[in-house]
C-alpha positions as CSV (number, residue, x, y, z in Angstrom):
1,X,7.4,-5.7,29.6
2,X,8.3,-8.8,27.7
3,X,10.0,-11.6,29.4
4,X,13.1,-11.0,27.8
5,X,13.4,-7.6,29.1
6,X,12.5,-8.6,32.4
7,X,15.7,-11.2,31.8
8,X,18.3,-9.3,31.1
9,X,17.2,-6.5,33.6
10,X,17.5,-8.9,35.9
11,X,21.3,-10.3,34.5
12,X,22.0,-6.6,34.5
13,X,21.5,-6.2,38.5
14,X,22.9,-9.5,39.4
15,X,26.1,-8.4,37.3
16,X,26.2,-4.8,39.3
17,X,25.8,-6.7,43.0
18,X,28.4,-9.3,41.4
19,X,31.2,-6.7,40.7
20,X,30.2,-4.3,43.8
21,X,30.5,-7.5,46.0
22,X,33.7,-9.3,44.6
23,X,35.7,-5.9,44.2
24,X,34.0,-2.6,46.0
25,X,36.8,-0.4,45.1
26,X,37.0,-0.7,41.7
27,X,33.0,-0.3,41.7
28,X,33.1,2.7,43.7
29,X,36.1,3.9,40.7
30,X,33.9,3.4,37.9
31,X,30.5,5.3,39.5
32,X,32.6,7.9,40.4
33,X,34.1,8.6,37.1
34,X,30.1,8.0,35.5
35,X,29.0,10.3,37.8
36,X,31.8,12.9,36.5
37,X,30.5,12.4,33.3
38,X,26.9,13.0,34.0
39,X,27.7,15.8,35.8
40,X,30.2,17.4,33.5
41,X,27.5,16.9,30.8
42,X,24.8,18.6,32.3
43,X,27.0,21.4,33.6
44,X,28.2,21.6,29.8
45,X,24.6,21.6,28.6
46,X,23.4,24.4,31.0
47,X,26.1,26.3,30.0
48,X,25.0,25.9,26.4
49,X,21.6,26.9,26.9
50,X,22.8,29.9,29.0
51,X,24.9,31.6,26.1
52,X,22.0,30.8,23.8
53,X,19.8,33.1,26.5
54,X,22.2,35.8,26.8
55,X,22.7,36.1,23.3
């Protein structure tokens, strides 16, 4: 990996244990609304494949 990669990787992480540290709540608020996401975009994509399946 190229050492700006590995930079900004690195920024990245010290960013997320910035915000989770200085303001947990608000963290916890936005992986819980990503994880909706995810899941509700999975689900949605199953779902998609499954009526393809059953005709």
């Amino acid at each position: 990996m190229p050492p700006v990669k590995k930079i900004v990787m690195w920024l990245v992480v010290v960013f997320l244990l910035y915000a989770i540290l200085t303001s947990p709540q608000s963290a916890a608020d936005i992986f819980g609304s990503a994880w909706d996401v995810l899941s509700n975009g999975v689900r949605n994509i199953a779902e998609f494949f499954d009526s393809l399946l059953r005709g």
